[in-house]
C-alpha distance (Angstrom), angle and dihedral (degrees) to the residues before:
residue distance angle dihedral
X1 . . .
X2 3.83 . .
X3 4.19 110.8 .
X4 3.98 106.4 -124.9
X5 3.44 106.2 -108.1
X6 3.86 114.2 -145.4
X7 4.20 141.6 175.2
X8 4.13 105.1 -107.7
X9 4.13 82.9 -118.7
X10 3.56 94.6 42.1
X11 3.96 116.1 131.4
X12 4.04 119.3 -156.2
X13 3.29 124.9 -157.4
X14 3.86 128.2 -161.9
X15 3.56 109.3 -137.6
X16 4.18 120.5 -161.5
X17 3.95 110.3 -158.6
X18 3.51 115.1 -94.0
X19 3.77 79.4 -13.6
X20 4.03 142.5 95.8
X21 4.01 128.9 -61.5
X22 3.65 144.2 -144.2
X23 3.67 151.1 -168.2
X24 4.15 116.7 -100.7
X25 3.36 125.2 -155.1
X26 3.48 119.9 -123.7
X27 3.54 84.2 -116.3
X28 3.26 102.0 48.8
X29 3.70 92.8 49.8
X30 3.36 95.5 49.5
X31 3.87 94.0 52.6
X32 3.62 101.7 42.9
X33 4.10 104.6 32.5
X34 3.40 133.0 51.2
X35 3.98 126.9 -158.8
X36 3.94 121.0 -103.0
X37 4.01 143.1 162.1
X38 3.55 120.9 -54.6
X39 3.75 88.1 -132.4
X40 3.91 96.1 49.3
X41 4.04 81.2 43.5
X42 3.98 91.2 53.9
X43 3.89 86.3 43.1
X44 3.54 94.6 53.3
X45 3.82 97.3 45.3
X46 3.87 96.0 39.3
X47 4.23 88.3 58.4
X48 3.76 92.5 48.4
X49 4.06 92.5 43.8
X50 4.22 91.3 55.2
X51 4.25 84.8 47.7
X52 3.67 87.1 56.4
X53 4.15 116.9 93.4
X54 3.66 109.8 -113.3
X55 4.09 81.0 -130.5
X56 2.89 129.9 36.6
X57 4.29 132.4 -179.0
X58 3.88 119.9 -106.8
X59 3.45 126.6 173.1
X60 3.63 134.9 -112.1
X61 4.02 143.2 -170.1
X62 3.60 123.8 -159.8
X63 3.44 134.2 -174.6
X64 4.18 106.1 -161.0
X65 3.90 137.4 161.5
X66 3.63 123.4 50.7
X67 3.85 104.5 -7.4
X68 3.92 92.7 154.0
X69 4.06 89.5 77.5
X70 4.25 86.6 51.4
X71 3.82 98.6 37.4
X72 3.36 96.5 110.5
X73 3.96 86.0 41.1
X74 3.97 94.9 61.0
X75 3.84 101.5 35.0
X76 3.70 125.6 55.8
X77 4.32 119.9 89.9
X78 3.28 89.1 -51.9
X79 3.59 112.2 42.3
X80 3.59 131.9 61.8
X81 3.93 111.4 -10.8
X82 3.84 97.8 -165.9
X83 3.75 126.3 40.0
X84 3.71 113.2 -148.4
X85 3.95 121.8 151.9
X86 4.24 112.2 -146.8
X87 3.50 138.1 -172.4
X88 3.81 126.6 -138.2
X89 3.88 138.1 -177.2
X90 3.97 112.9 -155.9
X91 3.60 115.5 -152.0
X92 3.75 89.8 -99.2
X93 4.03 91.0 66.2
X94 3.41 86.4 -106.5
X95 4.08 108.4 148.6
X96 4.16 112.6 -146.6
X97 4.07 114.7 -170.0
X98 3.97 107.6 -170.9
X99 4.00 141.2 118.9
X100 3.60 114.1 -62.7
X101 4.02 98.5 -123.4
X102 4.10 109.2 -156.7
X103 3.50 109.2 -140.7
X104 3.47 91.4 -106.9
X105 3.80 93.3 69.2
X106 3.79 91.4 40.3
X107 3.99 99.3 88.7
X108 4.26 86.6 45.4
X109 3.88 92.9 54.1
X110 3.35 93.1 47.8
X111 3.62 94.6 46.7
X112 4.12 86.0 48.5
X113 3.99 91.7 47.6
X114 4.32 94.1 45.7
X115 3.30 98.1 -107.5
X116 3.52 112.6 162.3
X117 3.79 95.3 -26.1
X118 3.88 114.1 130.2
X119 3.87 90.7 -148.4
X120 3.60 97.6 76.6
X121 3.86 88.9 63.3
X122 4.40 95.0 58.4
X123 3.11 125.4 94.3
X124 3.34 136.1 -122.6
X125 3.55 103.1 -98.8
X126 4.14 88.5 53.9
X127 3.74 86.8 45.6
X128 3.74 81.4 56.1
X129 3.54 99.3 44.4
X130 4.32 94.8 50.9
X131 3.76 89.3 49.4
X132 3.65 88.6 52.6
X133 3.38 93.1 50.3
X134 3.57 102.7 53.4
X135 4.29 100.1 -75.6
X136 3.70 121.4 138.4
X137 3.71 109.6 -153.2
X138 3.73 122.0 -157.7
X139 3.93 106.2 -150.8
X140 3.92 114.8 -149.8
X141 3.97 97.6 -99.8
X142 4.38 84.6 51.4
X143 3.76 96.7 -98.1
X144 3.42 113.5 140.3
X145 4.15 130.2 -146.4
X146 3.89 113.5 -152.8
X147 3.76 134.1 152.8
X148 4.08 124.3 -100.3
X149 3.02 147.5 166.6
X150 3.97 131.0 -113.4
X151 3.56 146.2 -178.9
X152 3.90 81.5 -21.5
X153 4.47 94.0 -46.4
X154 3.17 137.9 111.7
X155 3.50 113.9 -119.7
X156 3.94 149.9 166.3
X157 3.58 111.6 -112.4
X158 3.82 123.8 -149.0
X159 4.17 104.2 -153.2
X160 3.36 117.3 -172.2
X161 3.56 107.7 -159.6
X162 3.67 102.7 -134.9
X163 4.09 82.5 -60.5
X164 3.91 115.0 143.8
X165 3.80 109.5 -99.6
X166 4.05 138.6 -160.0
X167 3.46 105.8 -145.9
X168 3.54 95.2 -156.3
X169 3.81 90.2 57.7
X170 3.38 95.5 56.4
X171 3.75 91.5 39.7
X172 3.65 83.7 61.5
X173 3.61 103.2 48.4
X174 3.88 75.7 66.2
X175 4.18 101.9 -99.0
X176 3.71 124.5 149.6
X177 3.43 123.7 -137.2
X178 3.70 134.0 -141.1
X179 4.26 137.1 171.6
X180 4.37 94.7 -132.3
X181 3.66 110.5 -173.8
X182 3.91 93.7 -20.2
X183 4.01 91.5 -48.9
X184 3.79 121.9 103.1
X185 4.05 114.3 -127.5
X186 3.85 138.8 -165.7
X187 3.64 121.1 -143.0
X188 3.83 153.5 129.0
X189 4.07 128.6 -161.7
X190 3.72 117.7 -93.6
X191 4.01 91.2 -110.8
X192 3.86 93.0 50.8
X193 4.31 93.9 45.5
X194 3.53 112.3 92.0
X195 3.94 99.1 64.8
X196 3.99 95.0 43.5
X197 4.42 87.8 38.3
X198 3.97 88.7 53.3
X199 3.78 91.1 47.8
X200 3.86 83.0 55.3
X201 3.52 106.6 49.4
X202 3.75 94.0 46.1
X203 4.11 84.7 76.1
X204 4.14 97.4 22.9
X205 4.00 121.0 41.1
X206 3.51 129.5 -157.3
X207 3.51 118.7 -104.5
X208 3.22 117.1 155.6
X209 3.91 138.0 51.9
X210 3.96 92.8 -158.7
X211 4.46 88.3 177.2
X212 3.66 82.1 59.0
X213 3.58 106.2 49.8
X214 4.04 116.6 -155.7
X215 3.72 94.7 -9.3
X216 3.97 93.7 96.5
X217 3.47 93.1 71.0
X218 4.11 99.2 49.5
X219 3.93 94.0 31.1
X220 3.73 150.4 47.8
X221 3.83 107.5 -117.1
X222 3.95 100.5 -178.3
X223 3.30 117.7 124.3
X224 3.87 112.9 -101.2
C-alpha cells in the first residue's frame, strides 16, 4: 500500500456525495484511508453519485406570523442564536415567510413561547414560593427572578440578564430601584412581592426552572 503523501500545511477534507464535509486529521487519515488511482477514485465516486436520489428530504423549522409582538420573546441569550429569514412552499401552495430556527434553537423558543413548559400555568404565589426557596426562574424575554439579600432584607430580585429594559415598566410593575456597588438592581422585599410579581407575569411568563436544569420541560415543578 502506497503511504499518502501530504504538504505539512495541507488541510483534507472528507467529502460525502451530494452530502456534507469535514476536516481529517492527519492522523486520522492516515489510519483509516489509504491512497489509490485517480481513475479507480473517479470510478468509485461516480457509481455511488448515480445510487444517490436526485432529492432527497431535509428538515426545516420555521417560526412565521406575527413575530414582531414576540421579538423580544425569541431573542435574548437564550433564544435564537442566528437570525436568518426563509421562505417555504408547503405542498398545498401555501407560501410561509419566517426565521429559519436550527434545531438547536428549537427547544429554547419553545421554552420562550410556553410550549410545553408547566411554569407558565403557576401562579404567582408558587412562583413566589420556588424563588424563595432557592428557584431561579427564567421569564420568557430572559429575565431572571431570584432571591437576595439587601441592605440587611430579604428580597425578590428582578435580573435582567443583559436584556434591554424600560425603567418605567418595571417601575410600574411596582420594583424599586437602587445603584449597589456601582451596579443598578431591581427588587422588592419578600412581604411586599406578590402584588408587584403578579403585575409581572401578566406580560412575562415563567419558563424556565434554571436550579433544576432540564426537568421543566418533562415535569411540573410547582410547589404542591
Amino acid at each position: 500500500m502506497r503511504p499518502i503523501e501530504l504538504h505539512p500545511l495541507a488541510t483534507v477534507y472528507l467529502t460525502a456525495v451530494k452530502g456534507p464535509r469535514r476536516s481529517l486529521e492527519r492522523h486520522e487519515l492516515e489510519e483509516k484511508y489509504k491512497q489509490v488511482e485517480l481513475a479507480e477514485a473517479r470510478e468509485w465516486w461516480n457509481a455511488e453519485y448515480e445510487k444517490t436520489p436526485a432529492r432527497e428530504p431535509q428538515r426545516f423549522h420555521i417560526l412565521s406570523g406575527a413575530i414582531f409582538p414576540i421579538y423580544d420573546k425569541i431573542m435574548g441569550a437564550s433564544g435564537i442564536g442566528n437570525t436568518k429569514v426563509a421562505r417555504a412552499i408547503l405542498v398545498d401552495g401555501q407560501a410561509l415567510v419566517g426565521l429559519n430556527l436550527s434545531p438547536t434553537d428549537v427547544p429554547n423558543v419553545k421554552q420562550r413561547l410556553g410550549i410545553g413548559t408547566p411554569l407558565v400555568a403557576a401562579s404567582p404565589a408558587e412562583i413566589l414560593e420556588l424563588v424563595i426557596g432557592g428557584s431561579l426562574i427564567e421569564l420568557d424575554n430572559g429575565w431572571r427572578l431570584t432571591t437576595a439579600r439587601i441592605a440587611g432584607d430579604r428580597v425578590l430580585e428582578l435580573v435582567l440578564n443583559g436584556v434591554a429594559a424600560n425603567r418605567d415598566e418595571l417601575l410600574g410593575y411596582g420594583f424599586s430601584e437602587e445603584i449597589v456597588y456601582y451596579k443598578r438592581r431591581w427588587f422588592v422585599l419578600h412581604e411586599d412581592a406578590e402584588d408587584p410579581l403578579s403585575r409581572l407575569l401578566t406580560q412575562r411568563k415563567p419558563i424556565k426552572d434554571l436550579t433544576r436544569g432540564d426537568e421543566t420541560e418533562s415535569e411540573s415543578v410547582v410547589p404542591s
